[in-house]
C-alpha positions as CSV (number, residue, x, y, z in Angstrom):
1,X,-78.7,-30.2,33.4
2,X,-76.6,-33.2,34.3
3,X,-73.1,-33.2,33.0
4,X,-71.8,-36.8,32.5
5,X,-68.2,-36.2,31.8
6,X,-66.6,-37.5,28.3
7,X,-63.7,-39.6,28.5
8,X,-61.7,-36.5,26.9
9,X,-63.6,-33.3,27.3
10,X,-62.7,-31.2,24.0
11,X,-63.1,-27.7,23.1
12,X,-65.3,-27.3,20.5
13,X,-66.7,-24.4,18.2
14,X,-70.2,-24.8,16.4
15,X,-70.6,-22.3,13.8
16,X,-74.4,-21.9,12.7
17,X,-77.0,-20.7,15.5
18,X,-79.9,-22.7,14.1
19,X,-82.0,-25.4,15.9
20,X,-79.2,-27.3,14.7
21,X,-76.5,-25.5,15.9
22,X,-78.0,-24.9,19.0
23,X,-79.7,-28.2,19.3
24,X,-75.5,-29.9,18.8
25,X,-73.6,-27.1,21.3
26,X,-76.5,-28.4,23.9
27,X,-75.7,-32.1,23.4
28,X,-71.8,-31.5,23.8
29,X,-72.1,-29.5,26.8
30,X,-74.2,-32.5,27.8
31,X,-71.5,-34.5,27.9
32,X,-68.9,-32.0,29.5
33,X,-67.4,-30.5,26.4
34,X,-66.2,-26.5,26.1
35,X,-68.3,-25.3,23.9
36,X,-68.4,-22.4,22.0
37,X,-71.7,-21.5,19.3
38,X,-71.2,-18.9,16.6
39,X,-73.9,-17.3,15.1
40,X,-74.3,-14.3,13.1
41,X,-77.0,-13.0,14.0
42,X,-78.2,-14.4,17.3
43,X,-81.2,-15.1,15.2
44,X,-81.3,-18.9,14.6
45,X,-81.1,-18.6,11.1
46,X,-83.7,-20.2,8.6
47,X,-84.7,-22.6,11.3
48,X,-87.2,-19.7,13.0
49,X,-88.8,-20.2,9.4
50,X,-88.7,-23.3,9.6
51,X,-92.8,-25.1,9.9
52,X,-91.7,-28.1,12.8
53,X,-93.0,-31.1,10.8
54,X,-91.9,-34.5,12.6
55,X,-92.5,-37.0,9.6
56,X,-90.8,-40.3,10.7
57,X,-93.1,-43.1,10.5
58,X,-94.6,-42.1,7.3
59,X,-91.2,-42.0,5.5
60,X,-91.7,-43.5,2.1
61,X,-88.0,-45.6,2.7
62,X,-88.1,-48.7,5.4
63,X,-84.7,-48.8,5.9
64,X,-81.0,-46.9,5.2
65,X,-79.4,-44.1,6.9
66,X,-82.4,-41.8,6.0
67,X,-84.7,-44.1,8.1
68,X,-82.6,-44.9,10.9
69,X,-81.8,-41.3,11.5
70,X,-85.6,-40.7,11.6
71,X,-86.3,-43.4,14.2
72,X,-83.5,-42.1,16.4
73,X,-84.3,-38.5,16.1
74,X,-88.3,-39.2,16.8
75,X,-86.5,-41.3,20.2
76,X,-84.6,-38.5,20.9
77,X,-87.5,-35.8,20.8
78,X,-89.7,-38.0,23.1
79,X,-86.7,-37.7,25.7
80,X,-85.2,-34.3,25.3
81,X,-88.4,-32.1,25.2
82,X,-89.6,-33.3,28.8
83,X,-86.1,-33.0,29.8
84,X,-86.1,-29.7,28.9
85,X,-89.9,-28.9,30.0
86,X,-88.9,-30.2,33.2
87,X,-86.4,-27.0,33.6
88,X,-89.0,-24.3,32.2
89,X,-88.1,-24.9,29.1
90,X,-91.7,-25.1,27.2
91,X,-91.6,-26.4,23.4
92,X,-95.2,-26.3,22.0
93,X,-95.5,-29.7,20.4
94,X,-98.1,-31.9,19.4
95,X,-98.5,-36.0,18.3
96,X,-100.7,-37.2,15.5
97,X,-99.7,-36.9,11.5
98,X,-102.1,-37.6,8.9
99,X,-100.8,-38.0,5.5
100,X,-103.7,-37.8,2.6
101,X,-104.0,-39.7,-0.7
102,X,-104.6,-37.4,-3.6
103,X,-105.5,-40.3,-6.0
104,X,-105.1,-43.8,-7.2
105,X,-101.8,-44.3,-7.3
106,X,-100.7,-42.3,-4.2
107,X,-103.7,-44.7,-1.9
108,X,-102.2,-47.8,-3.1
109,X,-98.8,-46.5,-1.7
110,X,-100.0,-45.9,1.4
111,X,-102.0,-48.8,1.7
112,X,-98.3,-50.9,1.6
113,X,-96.8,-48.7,4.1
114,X,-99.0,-49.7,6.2
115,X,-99.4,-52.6,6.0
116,X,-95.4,-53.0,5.6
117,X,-95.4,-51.1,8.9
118,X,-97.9,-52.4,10.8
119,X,-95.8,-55.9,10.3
120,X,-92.9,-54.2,11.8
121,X,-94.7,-53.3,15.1
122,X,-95.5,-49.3,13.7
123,X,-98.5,-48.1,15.3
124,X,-100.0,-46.5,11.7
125,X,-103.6,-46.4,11.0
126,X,-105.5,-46.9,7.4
127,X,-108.5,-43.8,7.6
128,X,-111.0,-44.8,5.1
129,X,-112.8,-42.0,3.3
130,X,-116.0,-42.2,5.9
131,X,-113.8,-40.9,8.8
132,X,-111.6,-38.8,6.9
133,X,-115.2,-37.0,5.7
134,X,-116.1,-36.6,9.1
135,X,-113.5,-34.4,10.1
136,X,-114.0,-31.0,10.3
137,X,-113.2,-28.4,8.8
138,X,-113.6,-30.2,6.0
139,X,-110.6,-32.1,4.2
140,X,-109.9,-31.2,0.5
141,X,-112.7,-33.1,-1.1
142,X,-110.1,-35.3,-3.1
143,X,-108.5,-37.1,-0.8
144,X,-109.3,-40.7,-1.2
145,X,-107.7,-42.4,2.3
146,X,-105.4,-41.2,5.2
147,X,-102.6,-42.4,7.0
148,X,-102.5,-41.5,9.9
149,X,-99.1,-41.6,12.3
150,X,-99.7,-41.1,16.3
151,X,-96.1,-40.8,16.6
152,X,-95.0,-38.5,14.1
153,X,-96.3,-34.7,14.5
154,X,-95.5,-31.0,14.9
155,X,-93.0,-28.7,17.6
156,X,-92.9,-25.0,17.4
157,X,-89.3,-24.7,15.7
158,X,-88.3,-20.9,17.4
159,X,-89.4,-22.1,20.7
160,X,-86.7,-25.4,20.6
161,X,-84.5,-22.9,19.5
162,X,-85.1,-20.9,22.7
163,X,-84.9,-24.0,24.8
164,X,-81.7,-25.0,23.5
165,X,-79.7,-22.2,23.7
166,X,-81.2,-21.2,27.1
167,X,-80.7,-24.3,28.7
168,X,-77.3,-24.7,27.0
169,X,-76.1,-21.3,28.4
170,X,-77.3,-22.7,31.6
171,X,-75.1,-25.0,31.3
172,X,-71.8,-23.3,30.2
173,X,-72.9,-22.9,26.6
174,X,-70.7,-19.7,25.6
175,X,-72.7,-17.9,22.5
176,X,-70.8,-15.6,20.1
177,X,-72.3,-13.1,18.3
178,X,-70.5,-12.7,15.1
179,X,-69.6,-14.2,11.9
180,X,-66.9,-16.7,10.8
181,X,-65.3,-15.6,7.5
182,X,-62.7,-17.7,7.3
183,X,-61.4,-21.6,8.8
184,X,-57.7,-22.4,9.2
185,X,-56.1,-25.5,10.6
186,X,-53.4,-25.2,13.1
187,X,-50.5,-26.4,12.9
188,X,-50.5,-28.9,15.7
189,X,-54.0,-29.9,16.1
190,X,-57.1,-28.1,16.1
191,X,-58.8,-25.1,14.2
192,X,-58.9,-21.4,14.1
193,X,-61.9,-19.3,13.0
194,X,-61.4,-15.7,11.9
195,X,-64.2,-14.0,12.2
196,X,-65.6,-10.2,11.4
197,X,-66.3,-8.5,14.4
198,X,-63.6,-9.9,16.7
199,X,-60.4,-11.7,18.0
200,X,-60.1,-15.6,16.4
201,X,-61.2,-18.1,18.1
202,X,-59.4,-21.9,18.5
203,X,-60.6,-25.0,19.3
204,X,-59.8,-28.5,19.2
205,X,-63.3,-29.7,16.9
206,X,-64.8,-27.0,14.6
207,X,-68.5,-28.1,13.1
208,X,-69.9,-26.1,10.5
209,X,-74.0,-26.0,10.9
210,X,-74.1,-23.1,9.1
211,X,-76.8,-24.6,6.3
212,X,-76.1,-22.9,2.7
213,X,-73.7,-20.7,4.0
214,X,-71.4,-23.5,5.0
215,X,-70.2,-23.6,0.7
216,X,-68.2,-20.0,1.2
217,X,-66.5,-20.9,4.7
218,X,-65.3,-24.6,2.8
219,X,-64.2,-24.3,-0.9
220,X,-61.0,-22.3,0.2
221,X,-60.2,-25.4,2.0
222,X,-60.9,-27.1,-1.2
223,X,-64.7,-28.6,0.0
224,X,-66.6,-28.4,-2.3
225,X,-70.0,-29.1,-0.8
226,X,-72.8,-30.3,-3.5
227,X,-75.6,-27.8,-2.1
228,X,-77.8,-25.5,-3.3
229,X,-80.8,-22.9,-1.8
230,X,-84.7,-24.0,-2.2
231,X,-86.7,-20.9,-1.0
232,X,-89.8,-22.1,1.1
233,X,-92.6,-19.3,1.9
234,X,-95.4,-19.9,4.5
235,X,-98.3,-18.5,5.7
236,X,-100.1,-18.0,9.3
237,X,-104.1,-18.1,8.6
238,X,-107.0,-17.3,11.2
239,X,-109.6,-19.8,10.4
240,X,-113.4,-19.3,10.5
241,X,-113.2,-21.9,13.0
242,X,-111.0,-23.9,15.1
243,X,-109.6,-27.1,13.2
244,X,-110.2,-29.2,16.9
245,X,-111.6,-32.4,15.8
246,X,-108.2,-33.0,13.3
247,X,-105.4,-35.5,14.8
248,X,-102.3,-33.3,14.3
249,X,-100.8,-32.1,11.3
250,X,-102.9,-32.8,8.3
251,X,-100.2,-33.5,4.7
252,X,-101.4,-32.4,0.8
253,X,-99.2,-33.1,-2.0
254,X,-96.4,-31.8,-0.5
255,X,-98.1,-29.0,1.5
256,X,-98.3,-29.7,5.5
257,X,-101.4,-27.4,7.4
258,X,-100.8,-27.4,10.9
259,X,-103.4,-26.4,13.5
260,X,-101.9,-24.2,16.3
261,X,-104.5,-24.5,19.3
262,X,-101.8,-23.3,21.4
263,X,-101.8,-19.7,20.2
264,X,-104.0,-17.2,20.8
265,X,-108.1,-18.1,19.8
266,X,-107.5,-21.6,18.9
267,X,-108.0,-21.0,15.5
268,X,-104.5,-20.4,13.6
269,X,-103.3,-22.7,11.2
270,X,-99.8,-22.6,9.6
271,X,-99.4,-23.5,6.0
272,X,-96.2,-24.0,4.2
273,X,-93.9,-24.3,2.4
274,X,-93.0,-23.8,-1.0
275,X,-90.1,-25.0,-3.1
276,X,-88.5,-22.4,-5.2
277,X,-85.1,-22.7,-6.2
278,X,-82.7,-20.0,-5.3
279,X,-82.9,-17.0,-3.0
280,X,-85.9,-15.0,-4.0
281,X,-89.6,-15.3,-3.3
282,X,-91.8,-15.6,-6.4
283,X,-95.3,-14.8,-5.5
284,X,-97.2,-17.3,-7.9
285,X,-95.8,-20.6,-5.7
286,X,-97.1,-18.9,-2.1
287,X,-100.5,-17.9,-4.4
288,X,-101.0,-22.2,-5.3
289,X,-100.3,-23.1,-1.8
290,X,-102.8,-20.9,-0.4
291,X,-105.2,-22.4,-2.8
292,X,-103.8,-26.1,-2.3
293,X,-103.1,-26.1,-5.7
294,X,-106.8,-25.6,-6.3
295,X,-108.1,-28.3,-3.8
296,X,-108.7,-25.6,-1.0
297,X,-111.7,-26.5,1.2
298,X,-114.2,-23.0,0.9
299,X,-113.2,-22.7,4.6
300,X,-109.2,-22.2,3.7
301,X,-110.1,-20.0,1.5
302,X,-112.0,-17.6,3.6
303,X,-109.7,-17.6,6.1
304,X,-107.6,-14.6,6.8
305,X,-103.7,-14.3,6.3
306,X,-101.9,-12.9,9.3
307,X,-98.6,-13.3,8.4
308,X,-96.3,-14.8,5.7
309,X,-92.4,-15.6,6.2
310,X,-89.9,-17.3,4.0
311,X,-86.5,-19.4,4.7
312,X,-84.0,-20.9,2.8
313,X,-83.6,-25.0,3.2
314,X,-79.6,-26.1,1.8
315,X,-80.5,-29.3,-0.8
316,X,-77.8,-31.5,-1.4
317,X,-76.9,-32.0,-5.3
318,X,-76.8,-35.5,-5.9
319,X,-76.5,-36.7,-2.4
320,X,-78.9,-37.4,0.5
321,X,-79.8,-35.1,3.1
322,X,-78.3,-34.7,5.2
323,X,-74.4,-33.9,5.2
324,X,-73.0,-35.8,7.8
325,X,-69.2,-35.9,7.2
326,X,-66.1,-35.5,9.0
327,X,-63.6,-33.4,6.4
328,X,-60.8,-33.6,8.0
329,X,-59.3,-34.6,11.4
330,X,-61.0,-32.1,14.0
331,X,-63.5,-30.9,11.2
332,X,-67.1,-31.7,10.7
333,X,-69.3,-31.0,8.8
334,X,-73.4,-31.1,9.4
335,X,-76.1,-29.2,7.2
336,X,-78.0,-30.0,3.9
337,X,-80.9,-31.4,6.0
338,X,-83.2,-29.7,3.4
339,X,-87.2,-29.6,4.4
340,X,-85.9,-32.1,7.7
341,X,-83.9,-29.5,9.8
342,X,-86.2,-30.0,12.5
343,X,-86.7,-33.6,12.6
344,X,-83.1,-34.4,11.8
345,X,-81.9,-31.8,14.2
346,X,-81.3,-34.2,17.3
347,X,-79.7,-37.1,15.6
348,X,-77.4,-35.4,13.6
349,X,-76.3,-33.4,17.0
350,X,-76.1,-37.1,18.3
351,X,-73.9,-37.7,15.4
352,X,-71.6,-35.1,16.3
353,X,-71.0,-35.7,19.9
354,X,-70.2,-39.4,18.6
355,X,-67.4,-38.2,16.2
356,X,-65.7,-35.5,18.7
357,X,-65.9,-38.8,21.5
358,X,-64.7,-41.3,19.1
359,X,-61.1,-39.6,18.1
């Protein structure tokens, strides 16, 4: 990894050990920063839950801070995964989106999108029901048109995790495996993190990525943070047979199936993900998605479960996603990304490294 110097190289702590986390301690050692991650758990956090989705081009908005943090994230992605492939770091990935129309209202939508987007140079592509129909496996037998997106898509979340924090300890990435339970300022400049197992730790920035967990490290500093948990649950099938002829990830009234080629017999599919609010799993929410909500192909519903996982996703109250804010000189703050933790991930560490540079 090359290391182009910052102006004023900073130490700086990133508490949180999700793709996020990881994904933002990797961009500031890319510039030359001391960098420090916490995390708990050395686990990642909800992010190995977490399903990949890249939806950028499809997003309903056309412009805002929403939209321009999806077009730089998508840009980023397209350069950091073959940076990282190019050191052994593999990231299963794969192009191609196609978002279905469930009826009436929902095909006139995406017939203005794109034809909005098509005006502005965005490569999407109006599938009339003829071609969706000859997809196979079949497509729930609702679904009245498709939009599809070449340049939106899908990457394995746990493996980008692995990249990032392998490439960034590479690079001089110090991980910490422990918990912060509580932030002070110091009295000059800078911040102190007490944590459970060990010794504080200082450092000049302190950036809590620490998604829902971020609220009990930040009201005693008198942040209050308007977030809450959504539960998602997802599911791993075996189908009867492999879902080849699709383009990518195929989108249902809010459920996402992606085909996984890349894992073993060609014929897993991941679906997912729920929204239930708080922290536990109810089982009548996974039991509709496994169904589609009753618009489940025959196919889907003779395939076989292999495995089933939930994560929680932090939802700003009254806000959008994400949390982007700097709380107080040397302290940032970056979670509530909410179902776009993955897609989000590289702008918002973008973000980050711009803050610490800027002071």
């Amino acid at each position: 990894m090359s290391l182009p110097a910052a102006a004023t190289p900073r130490t700086v702590l990133v508490l949180g050990g999700s793709l996020l986390g990881a994904c933002t301690a990797w961009a500031l050692r890319r510039r030359g920063h001391r960098v420090q991650l916490l995390d708990p758990g050395g686990n990642g956090g909800g992010s190995w839950a977490a399903l990949g989705v890249l939806m950028g081009q499809v997003f309903h908005r056309s412009s805002g801070r929403g939209w321009r943090l999806r077009q730089r994230s998508l840009a980023l992605w397209r350069d950091w995964i073959p940076e990282l492939e190019g050191r052994g770091r593999r990231i299963p990935h794969r192009t191609g989106l196609l978002l279905l129309a469930a009826d009436a209202m929902e095909e006139a939508r995406l017939r203005r999108l794109a034809e909005e987007r098509q005006a502005r140079g965005i490569p999407l592509d109006l599938w009339e029901p003829q071609r969706l129909g000859a997809l196979a496996p079949a497509l729930p037998a609702p679904a009245r048109l498709g939009l599809f997106s070449p340049l939106d898509g899908q990457l394995d979340p746990a493996a980008a995790i692995t990249a990032f924090r392998a490439d960034g300890r590479t690079a001089g990435v110090e991980a910490v495996e422990d918990r912060a339970v509580a932030l002070e300022p110091l009295a000059a400049a800078g911040w102190r993190v007490e944590r459970a197992a060990g010794d504080p730790l200082e450092a000049d920035w302190l950036v809590v990525a620490a998604g829902i967990e971020a609220l009990s490290l930040l009201e005693p500093l008198g942040f209050h943070q308007p977030l809450e948990p959504v539960l998602g649950q997802a599911l791993e099938l075996e189908l009867p047979a492999p879902a080849e002829a699709w383009p990518g990830v195929v989108a249902w009234r809010g459920c996402n199936l992606i085909p996984r080629p890349d894992l073993t017999g060609g014929r897993r599919l991941w679906l997912g993900a729920t929204l239930e609010p708080g922290f536990q799993p109810n089982p009548a929410p996974l039991a509709a998605l496994r169904h589609l909500h009753g618009d489940a192909p025959s196919w889907l519903s003779r395939a076989c479960v292999l495995r089933q996982w939930q994560g929680l996703r932090p939802r700003p109250v009254g806000r959008p996603a994400p949390l982007l804010e700097l709380l107080a000189p040397g302290l940032l703050l970056a979670t509530g990304h909410y179902r776009n933790g993955v897609l989000l991930a590289p702008a918002s560490a973008e973000w980050v490294v711009e803050q610490v540079e800027r002071a």
